[in-house]
Structure formats: C-alpha cells, structure tokens
OpenMM code with the backbone's topology and positions (N, CA, C; nanometers):
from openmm import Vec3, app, unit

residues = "UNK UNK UNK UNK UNK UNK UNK UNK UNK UNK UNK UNK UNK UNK UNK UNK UNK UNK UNK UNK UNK UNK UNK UNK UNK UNK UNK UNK UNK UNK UNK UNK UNK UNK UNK UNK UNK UNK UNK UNK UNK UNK UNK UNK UNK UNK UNK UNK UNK UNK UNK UNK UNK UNK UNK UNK UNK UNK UNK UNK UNK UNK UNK UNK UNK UNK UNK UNK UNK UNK UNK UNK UNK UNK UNK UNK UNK UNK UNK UNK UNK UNK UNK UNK UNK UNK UNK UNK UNK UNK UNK UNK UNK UNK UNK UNK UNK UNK UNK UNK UNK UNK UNK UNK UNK UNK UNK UNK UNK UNK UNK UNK UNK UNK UNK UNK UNK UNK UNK UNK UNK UNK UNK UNK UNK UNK UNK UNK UNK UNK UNK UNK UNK UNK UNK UNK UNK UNK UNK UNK UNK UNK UNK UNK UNK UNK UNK UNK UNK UNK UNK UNK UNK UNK UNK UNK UNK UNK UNK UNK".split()
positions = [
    Vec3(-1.2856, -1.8811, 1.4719),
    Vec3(-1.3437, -1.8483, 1.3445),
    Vec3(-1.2846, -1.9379, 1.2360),
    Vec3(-1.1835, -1.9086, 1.1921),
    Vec3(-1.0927, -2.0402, 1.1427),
    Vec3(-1.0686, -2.1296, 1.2044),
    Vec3(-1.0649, -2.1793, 1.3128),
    Vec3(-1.0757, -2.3628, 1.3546),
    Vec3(-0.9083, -2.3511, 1.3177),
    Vec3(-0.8356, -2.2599, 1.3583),
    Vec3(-0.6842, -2.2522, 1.3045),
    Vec3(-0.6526, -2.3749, 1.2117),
    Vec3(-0.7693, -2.3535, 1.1177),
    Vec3(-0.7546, -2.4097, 0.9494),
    Vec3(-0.6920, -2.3172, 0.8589),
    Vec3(-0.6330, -2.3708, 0.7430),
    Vec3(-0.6213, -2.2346, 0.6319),
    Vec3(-0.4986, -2.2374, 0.6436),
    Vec3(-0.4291, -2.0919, 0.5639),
    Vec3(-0.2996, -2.1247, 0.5770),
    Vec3(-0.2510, -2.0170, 0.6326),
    Vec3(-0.3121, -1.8978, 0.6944),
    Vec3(-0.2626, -1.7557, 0.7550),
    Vec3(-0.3181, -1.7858, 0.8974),
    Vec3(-0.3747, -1.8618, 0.9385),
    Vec3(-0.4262, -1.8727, 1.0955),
    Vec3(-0.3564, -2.0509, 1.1394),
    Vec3(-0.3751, -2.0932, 1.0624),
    Vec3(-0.2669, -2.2501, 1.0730),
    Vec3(-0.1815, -2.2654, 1.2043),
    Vec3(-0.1185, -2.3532, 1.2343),
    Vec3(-0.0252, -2.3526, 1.2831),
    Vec3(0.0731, -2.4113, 1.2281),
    Vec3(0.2124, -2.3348, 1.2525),
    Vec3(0.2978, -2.4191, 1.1568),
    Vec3(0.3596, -2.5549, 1.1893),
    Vec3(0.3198, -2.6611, 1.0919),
    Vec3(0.3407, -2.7668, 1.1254),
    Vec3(0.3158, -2.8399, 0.9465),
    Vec3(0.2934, -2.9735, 0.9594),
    Vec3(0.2892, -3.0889, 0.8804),
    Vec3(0.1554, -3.0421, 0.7334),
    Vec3(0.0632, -2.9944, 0.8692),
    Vec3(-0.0852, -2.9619, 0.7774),
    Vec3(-0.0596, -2.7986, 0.7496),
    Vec3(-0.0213, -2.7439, 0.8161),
    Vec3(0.0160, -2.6133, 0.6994),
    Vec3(0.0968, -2.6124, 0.5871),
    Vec3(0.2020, -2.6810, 0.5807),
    Vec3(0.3058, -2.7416, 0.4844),
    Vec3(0.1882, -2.8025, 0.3901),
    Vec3(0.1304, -2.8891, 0.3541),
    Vec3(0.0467, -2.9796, 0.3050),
    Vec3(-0.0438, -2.8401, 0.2390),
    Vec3(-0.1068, -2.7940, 0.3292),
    Vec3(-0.1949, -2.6707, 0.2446),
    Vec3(-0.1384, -2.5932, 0.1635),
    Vec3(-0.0781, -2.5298, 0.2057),
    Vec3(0.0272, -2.4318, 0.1243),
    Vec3(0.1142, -2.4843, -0.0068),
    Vec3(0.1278, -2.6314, 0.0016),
    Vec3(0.1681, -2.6834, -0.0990),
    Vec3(0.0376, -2.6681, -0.2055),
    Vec3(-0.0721, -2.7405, -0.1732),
    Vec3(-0.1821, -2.7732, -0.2731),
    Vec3(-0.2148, -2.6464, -0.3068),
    Vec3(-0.1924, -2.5245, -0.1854),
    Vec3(-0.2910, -2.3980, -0.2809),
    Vec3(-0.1473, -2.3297, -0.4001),
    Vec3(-0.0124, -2.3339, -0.3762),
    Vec3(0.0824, -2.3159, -0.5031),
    Vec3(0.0457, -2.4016, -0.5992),
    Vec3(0.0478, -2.5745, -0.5898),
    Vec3(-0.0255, -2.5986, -0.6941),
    Vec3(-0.0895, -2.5849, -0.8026),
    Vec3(-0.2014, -2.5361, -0.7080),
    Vec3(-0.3745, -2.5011, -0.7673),
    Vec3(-0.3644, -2.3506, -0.8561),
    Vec3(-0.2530, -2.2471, -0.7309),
    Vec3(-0.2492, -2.1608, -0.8168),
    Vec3(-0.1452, -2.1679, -0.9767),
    Vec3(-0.0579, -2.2554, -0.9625),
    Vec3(0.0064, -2.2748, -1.0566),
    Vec3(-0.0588, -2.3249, -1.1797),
    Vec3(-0.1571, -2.4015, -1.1585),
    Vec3(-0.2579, -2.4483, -1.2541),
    Vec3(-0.2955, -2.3656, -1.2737),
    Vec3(-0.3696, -2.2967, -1.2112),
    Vec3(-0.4872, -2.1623, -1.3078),
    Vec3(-0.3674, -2.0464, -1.3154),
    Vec3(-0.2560, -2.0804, -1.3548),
    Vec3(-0.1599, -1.9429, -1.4498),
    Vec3(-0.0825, -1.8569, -1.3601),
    Vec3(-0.0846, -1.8930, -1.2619),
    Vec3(0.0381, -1.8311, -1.1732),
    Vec3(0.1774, -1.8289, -1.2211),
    Vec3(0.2007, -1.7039, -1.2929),
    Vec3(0.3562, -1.7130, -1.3046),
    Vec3(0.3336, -1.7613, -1.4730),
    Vec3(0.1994, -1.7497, -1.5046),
    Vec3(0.1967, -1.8334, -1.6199),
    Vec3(0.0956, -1.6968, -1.7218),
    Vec3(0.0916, -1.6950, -1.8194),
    Vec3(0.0240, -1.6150, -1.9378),
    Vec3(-0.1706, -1.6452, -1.9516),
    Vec3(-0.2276, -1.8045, -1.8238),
    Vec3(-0.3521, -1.8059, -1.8811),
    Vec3(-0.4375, -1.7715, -1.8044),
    Vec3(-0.4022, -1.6519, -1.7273),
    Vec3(-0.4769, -1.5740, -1.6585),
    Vec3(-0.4863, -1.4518, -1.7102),
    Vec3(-0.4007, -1.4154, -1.7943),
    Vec3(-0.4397, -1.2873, -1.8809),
    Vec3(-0.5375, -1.2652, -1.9139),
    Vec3(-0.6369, -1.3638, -1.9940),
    Vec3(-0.7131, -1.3257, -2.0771),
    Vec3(-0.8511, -1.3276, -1.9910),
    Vec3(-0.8314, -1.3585, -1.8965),
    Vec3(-0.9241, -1.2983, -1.7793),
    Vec3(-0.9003, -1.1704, -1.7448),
    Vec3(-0.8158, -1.1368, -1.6938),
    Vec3(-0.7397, -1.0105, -1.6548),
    Vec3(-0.7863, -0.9360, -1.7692),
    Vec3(-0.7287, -0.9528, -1.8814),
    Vec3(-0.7949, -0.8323, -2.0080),
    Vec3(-0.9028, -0.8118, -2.0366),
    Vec3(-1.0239, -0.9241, -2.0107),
    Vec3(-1.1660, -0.9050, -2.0406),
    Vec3(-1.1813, -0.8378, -1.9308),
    Vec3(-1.1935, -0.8443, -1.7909),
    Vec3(-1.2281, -0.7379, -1.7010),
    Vec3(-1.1990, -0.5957, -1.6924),
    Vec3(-1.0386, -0.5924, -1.7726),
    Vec3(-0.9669, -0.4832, -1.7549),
    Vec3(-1.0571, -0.4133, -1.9039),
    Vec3(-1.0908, -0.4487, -1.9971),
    Vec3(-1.1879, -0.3915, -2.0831),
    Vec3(-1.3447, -0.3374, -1.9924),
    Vec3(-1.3896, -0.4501, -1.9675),
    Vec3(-1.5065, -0.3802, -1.8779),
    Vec3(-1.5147, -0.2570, -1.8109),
    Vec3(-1.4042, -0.2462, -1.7096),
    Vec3(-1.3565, -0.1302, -1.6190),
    Vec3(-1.3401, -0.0121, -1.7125),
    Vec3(-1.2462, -0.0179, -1.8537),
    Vec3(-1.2270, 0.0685, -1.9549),
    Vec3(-1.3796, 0.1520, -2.0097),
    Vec3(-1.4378, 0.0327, -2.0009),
    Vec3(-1.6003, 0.0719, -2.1479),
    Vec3(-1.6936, 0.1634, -2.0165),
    Vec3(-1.7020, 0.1101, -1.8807),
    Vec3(-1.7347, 0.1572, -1.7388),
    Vec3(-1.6982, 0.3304, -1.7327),
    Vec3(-1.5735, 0.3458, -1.7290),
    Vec3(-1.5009, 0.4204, -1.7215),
    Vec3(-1.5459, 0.5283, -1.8062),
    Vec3(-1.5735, 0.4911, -1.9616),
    Vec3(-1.5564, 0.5598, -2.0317),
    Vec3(-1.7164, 0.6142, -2.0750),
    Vec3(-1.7971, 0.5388, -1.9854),
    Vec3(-1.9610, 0.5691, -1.9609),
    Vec3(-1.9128, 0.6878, -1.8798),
    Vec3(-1.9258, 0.6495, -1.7444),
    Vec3(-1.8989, 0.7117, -1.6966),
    Vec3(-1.8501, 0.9029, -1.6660),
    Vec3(-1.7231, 0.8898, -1.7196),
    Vec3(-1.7015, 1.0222, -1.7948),
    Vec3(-1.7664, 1.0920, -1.8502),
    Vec3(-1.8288, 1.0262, -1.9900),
    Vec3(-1.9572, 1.1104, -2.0958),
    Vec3(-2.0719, 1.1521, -2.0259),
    Vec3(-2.1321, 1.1038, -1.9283),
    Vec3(-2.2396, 1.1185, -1.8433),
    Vec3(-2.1783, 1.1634, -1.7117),
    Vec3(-2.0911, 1.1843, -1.6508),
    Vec3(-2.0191, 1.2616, -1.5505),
    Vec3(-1.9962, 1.4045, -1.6057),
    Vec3(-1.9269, 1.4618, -1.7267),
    Vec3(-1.8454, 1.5404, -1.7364),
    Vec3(-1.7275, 1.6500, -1.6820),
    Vec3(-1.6638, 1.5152, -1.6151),
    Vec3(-1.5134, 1.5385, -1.6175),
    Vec3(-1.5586, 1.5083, -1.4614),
    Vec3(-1.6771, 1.5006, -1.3954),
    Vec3(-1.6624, 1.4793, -1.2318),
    Vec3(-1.5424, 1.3572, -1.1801),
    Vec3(-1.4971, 1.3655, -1.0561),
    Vec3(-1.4332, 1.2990, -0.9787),
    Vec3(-1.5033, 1.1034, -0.9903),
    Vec3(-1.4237, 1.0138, -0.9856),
    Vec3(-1.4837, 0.9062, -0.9825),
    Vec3(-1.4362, 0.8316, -0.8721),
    Vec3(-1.5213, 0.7459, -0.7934),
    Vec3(-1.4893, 0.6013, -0.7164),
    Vec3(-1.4713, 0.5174, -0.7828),
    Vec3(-1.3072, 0.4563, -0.7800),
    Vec3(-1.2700, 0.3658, -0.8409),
    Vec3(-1.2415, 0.2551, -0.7658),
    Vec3(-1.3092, 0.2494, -0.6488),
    Vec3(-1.3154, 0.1388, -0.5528),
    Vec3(-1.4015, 0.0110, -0.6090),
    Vec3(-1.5477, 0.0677, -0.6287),
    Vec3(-1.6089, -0.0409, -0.6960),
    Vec3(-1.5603, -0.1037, -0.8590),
    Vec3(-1.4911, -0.0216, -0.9030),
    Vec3(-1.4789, -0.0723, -1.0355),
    Vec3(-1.3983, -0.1713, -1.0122),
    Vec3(-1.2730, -0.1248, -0.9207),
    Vec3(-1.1277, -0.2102, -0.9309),
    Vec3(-1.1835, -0.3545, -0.8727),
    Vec3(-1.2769, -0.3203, -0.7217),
    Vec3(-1.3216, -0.4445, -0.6637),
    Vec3(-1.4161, -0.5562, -0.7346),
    Vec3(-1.4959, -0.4724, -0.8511),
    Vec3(-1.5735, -0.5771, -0.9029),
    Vec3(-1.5232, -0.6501, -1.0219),
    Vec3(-1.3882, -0.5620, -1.0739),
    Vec3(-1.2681, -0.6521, -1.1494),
    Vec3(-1.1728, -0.7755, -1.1139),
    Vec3(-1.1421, -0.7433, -0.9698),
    Vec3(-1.0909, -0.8302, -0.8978),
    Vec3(-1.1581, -0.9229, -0.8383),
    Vec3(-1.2427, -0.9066, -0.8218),
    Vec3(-1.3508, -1.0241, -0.7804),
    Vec3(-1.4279, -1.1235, -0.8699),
    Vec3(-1.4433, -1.0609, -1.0176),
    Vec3(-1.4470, -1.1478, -1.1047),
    Vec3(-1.3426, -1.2418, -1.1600),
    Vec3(-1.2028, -1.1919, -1.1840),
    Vec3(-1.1243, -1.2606, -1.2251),
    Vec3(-1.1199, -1.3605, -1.1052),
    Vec3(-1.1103, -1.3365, -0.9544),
    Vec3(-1.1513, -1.4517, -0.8563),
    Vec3(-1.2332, -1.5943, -0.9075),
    Vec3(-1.3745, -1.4877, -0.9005),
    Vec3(-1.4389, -1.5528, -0.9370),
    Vec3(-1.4471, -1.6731, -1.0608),
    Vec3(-1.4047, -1.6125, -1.2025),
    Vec3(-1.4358, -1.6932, -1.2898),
    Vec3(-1.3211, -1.7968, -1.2649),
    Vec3(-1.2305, -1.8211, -1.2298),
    Vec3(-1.1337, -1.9484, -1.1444),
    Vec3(-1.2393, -2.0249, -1.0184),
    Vec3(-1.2150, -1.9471, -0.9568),
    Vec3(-1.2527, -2.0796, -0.8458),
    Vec3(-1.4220, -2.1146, -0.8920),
    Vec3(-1.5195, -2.0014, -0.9222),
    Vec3(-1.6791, -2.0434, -0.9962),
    Vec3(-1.7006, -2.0245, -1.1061),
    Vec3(-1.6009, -2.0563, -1.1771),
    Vec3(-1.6187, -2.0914, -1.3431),
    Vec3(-1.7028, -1.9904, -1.4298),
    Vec3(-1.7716, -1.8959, -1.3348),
    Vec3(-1.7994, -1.7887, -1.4153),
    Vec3(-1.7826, -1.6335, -1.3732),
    Vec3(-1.8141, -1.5409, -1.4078),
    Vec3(-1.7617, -1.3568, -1.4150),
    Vec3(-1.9067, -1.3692, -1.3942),
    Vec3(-1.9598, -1.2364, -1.3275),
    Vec3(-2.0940, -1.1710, -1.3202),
    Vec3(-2.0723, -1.0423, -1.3686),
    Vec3(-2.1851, -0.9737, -1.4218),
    Vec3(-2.2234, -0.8362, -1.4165),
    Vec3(-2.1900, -0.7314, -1.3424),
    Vec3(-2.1433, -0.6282, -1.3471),
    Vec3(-2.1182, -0.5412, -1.2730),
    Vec3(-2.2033, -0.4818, -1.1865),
    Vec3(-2.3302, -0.5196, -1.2431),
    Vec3(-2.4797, -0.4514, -1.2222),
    Vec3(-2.4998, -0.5519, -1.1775),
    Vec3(-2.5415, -0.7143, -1.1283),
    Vec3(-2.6126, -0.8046, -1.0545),
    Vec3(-2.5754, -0.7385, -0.9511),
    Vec3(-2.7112, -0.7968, -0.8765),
    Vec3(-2.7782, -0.7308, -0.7446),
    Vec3(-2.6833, -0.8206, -0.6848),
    Vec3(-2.6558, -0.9814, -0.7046),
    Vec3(-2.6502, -1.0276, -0.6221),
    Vec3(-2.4787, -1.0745, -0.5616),
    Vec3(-2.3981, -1.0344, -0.6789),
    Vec3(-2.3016, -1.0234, -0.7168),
    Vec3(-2.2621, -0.9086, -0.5806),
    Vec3(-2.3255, -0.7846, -0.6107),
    Vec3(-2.2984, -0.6570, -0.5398),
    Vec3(-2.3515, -0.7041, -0.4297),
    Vec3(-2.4023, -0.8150, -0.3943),
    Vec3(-2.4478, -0.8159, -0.2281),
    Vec3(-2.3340, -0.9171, -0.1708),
    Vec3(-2.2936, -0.9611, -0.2548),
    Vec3(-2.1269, -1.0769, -0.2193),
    Vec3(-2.0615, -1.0138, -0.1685),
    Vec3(-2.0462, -0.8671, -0.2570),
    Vec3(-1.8790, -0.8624, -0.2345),
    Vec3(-1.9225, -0.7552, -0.0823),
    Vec3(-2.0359, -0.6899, -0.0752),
    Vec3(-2.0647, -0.6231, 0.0466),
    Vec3(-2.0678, -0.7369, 0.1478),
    Vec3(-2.1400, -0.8477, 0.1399),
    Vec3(-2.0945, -0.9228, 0.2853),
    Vec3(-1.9433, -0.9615, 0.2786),
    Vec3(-1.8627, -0.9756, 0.1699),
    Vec3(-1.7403, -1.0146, 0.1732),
    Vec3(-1.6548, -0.8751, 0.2812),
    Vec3(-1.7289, -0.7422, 0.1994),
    Vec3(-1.6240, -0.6390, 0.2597),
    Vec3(-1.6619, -0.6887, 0.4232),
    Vec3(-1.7990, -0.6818, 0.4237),
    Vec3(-1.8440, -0.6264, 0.5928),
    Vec3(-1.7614, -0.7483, 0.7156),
    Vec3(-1.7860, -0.8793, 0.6200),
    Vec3(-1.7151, -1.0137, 0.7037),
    Vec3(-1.5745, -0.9162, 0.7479),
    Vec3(-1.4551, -0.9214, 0.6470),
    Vec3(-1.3445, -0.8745, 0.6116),
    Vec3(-1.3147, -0.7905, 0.7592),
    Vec3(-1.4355, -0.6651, 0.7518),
    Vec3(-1.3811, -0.5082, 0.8746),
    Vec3(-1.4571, -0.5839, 0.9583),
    Vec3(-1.5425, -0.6785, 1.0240),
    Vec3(-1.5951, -0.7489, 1.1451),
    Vec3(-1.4834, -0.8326, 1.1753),
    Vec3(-1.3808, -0.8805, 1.0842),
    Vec3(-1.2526, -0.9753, 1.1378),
    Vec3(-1.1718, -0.8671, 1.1608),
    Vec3(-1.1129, -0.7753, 1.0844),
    Vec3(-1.0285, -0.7018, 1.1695),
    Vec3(-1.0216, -0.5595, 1.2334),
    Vec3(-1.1464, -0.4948, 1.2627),
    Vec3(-1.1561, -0.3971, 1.3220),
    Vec3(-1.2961, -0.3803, 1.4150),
    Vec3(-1.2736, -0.5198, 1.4745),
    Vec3(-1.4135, -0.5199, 1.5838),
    Vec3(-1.2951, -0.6524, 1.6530),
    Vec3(-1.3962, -0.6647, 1.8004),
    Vec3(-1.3320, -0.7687, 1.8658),
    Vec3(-1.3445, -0.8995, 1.8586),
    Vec3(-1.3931, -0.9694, 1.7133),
    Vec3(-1.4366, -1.0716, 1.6457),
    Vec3(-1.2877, -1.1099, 1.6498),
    Vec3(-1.1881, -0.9795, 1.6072),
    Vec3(-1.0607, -1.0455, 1.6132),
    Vec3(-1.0004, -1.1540, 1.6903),
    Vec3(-1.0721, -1.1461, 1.8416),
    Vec3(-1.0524, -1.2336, 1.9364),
    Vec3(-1.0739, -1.4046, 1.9411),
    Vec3(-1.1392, -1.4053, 1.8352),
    Vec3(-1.2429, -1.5360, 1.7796),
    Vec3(-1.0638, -1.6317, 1.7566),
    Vec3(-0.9573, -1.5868, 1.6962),
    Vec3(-0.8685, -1.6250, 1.6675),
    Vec3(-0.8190, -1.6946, 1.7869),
    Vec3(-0.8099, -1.5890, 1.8740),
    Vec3(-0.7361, -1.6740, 2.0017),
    Vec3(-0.8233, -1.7030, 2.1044),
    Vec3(-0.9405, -1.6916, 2.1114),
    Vec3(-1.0632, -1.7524, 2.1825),
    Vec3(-1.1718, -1.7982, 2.0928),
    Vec3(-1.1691, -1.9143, 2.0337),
    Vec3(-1.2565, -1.9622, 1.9266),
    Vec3(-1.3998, -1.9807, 1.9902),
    Vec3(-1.4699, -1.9674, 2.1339),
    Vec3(-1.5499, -1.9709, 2.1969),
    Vec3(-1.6386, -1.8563, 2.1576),
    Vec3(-1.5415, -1.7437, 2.1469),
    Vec3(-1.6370, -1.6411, 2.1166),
    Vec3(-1.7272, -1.6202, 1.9868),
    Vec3(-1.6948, -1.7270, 1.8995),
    Vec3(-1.7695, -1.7044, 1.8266),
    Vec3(-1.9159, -1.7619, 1.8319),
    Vec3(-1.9243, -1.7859, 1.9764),
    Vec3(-2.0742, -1.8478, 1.9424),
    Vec3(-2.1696, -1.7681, 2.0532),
    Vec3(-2.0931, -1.6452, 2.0439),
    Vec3(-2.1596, -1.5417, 2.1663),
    Vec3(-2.2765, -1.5082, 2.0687),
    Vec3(-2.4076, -1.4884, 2.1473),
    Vec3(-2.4975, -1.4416, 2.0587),
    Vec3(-2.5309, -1.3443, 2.0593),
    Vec3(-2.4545, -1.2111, 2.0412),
    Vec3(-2.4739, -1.0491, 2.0499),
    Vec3(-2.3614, -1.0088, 1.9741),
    Vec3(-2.3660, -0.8586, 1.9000),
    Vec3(-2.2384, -0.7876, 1.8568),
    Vec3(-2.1916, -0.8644, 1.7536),
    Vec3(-2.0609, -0.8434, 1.7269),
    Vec3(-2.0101, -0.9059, 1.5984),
    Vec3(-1.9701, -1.0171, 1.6129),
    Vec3(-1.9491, -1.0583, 1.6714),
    Vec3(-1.9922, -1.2551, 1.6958),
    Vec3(-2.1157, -1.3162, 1.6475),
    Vec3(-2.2327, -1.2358, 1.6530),
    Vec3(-2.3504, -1.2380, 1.5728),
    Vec3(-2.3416, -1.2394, 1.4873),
    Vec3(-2.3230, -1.1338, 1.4401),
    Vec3(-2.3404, -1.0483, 1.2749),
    Vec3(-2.2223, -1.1522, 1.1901),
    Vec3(-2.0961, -1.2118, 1.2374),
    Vec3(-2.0018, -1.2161, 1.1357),
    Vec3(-2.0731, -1.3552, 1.1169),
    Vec3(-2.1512, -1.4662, 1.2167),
    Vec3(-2.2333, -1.5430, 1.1539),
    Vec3(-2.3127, -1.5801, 1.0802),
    Vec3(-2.3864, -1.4560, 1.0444),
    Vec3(-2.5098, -1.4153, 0.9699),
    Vec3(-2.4282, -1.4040, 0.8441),
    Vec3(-2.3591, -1.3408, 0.8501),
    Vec3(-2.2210, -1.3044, 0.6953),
    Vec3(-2.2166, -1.4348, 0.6134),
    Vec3(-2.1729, -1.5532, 0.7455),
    Vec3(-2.0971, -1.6149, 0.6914),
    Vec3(-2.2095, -1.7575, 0.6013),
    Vec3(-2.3240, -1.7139, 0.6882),
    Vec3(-2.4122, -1.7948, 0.6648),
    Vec3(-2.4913, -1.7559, 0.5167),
    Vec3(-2.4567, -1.6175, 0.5516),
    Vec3(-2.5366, -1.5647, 0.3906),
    Vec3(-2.4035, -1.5994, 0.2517),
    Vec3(-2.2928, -1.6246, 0.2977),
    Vec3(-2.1798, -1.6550, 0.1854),
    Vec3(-2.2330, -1.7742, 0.1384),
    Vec3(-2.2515, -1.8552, 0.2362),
    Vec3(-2.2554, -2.0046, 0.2152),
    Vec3(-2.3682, -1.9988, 0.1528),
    Vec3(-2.4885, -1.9561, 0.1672),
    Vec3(-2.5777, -1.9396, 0.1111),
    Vec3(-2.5844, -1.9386, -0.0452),
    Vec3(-2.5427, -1.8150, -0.0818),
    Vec3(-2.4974, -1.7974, -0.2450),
    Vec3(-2.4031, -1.8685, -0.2680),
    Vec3(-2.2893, -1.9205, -0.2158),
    Vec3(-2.2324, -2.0376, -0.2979),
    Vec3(-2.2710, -2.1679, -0.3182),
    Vec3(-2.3872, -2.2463, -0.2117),
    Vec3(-2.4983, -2.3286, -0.2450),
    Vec3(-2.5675, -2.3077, -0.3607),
    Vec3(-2.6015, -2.1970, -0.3847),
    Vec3(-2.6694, -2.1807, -0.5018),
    Vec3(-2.6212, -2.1486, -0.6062),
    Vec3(-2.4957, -2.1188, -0.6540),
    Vec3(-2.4030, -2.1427, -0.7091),
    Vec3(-2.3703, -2.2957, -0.7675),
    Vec3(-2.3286, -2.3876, -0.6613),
    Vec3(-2.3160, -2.5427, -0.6688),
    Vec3(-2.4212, -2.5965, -0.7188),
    Vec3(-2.5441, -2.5881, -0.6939),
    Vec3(-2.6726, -2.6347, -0.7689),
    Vec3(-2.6835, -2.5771, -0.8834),
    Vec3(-2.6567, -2.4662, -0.9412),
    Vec3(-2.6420, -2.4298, -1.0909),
    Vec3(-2.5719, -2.5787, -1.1516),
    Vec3(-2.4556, -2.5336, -1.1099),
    Vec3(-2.3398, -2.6121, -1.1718),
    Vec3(-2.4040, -2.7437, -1.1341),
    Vec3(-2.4560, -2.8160, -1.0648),
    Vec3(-2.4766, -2.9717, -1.0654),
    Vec3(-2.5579, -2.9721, -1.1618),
    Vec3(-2.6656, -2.8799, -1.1849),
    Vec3(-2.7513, -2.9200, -1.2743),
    Vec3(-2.7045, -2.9237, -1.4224),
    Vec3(-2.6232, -2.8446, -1.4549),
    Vec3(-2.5805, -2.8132, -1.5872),
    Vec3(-2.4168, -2.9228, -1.5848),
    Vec3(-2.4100, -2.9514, -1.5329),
    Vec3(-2.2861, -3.0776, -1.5105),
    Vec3(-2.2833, -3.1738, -1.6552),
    Vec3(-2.1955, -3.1500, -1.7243),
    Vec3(-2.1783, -3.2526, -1.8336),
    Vec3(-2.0493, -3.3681, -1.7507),
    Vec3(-2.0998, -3.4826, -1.7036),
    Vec3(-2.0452, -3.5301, -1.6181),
    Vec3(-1.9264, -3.6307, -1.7473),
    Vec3(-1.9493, -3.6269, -1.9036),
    Vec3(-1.8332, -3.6725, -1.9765),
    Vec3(-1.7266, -3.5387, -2.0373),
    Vec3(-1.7286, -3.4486, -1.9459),
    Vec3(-1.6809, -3.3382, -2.0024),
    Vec3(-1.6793, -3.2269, -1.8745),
    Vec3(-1.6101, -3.2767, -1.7274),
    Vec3(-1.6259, -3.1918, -1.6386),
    Vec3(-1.5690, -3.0674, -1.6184),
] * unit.nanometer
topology = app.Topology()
chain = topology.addChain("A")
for resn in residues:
    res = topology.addResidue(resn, chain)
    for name in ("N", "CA", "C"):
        topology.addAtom(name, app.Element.getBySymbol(name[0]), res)
C-alpha cells in the first residue's frame, strides 16, 4: 500500500532520514513550534464555537456529537496548509473527503488490508478491502486533481 514510502512504513535507512528531515522542515515553515498557525487554529476554533452555539439554541440542552465538529476543525486547519484553502462545514464535498479519509483510515487498520504492508501483492486482489481501499484511494486522488486544476487556473505565476 505504501511502496514502504513515507515515513511510518519506511525503512530505516538514508531515505527515511532524508524524509523526515524535509517533513520537520516543512512543518517548521508552516509554524511548528511557531505562533503562525494560530490564526488558523482560532478561525476554526471560532467556527466550532458559533456551530456549537447554533446548535444548543435549536437542541435545547440535548447531548451533542462532537466528533464531526472537532474533525471538520482539524481537517481544515490541515487543509488550509497543505491546499491553501478551509471549506465549509456544510460542503458536500468536503464531508465526502473526510468520510473516504475515515473509511481508507479503518480499511488500513481494522480489516486485512493491514497485510498490504507486509505483502504489497495484496493490494491488487480484486475482492474485499483490497478493492474498496482502491476505490478510496482513487476517489482521494480524484478531488485533489480537482483541487490542482482550481489552483493552476487561478495561478498568479509572478506571485506564487
């Protein structure tokens, strides 16, 4: 599944060293350890607040799932770093990400996809979750293609 690429399936050697360097880096650039990720962090953490506080008035006083709120907070601040922009809480399509994200996620570790790690063959079985985590992965790639074509088109190439 990983092509023991990346830096948690890797092997340790020269090119995991090398990765792990560039992704501290990268995270060091976008505010790791640093104050300019806050103001991401606080605009979401407002959203979740104003959410919240719907919520309640139109609940009155019921129990809440704070699964989706926290996840679609955390996934934006993701997001607006590595795709330069935050979505809606409400896009359809946004909410269909982070569901193939969850479903990929429990098909890697609570099905025998797990195996894909130490038998990379299996991932090209065509039944069961060897299937399905393809279809996932194909529908990720999908929306982040279309994602990349936003951005090429709107590309101020003296001002990247």
């Amino acid at each position: 599944m990983t092509k023991r690429k990346g830096i948690v399936f890797a092997p340790y050697g020269p090119v995991w060293r090398q990765q792990r360097k560039f992704c501290h880096a990268t995270l060091r650039s976008f505010g790791l350890g640093r104050l300019s990720l806050e103001p991401r962090i606080l605009e979401e953490l407002a959203v979740v607040k104003n959410e919240l506080l719907r919520i309640h008035a139109e609940g009155e006083g019921m129990p809440v799932d704070l699964t989706p709120l926290v996840s679609n907070a955390v996934s934006n601040v993701i997001s607006s770093i590595s795709l330069g922009q935050r979505f809606h809480h409400g896009d359809s399509q946004f909410r269909s990400l982070l569901e193939l994200m969850s479903r990929g996620l429990e098909l890697c570790i609570n099905s025998p996809a797990i195996l894909i790690n130490v038998f990379p063959w299996l991932y090209y079985l065509p039944f069961g979750p060897f299937r399905e985590i393809r279809q996932v992965e194909r529908d990720i790639t999908v929306f982040l293609k279309e994602i990349i074509v936003q951005h090429r088109s709107s590309l101020d190439r003296t001002a990247p």
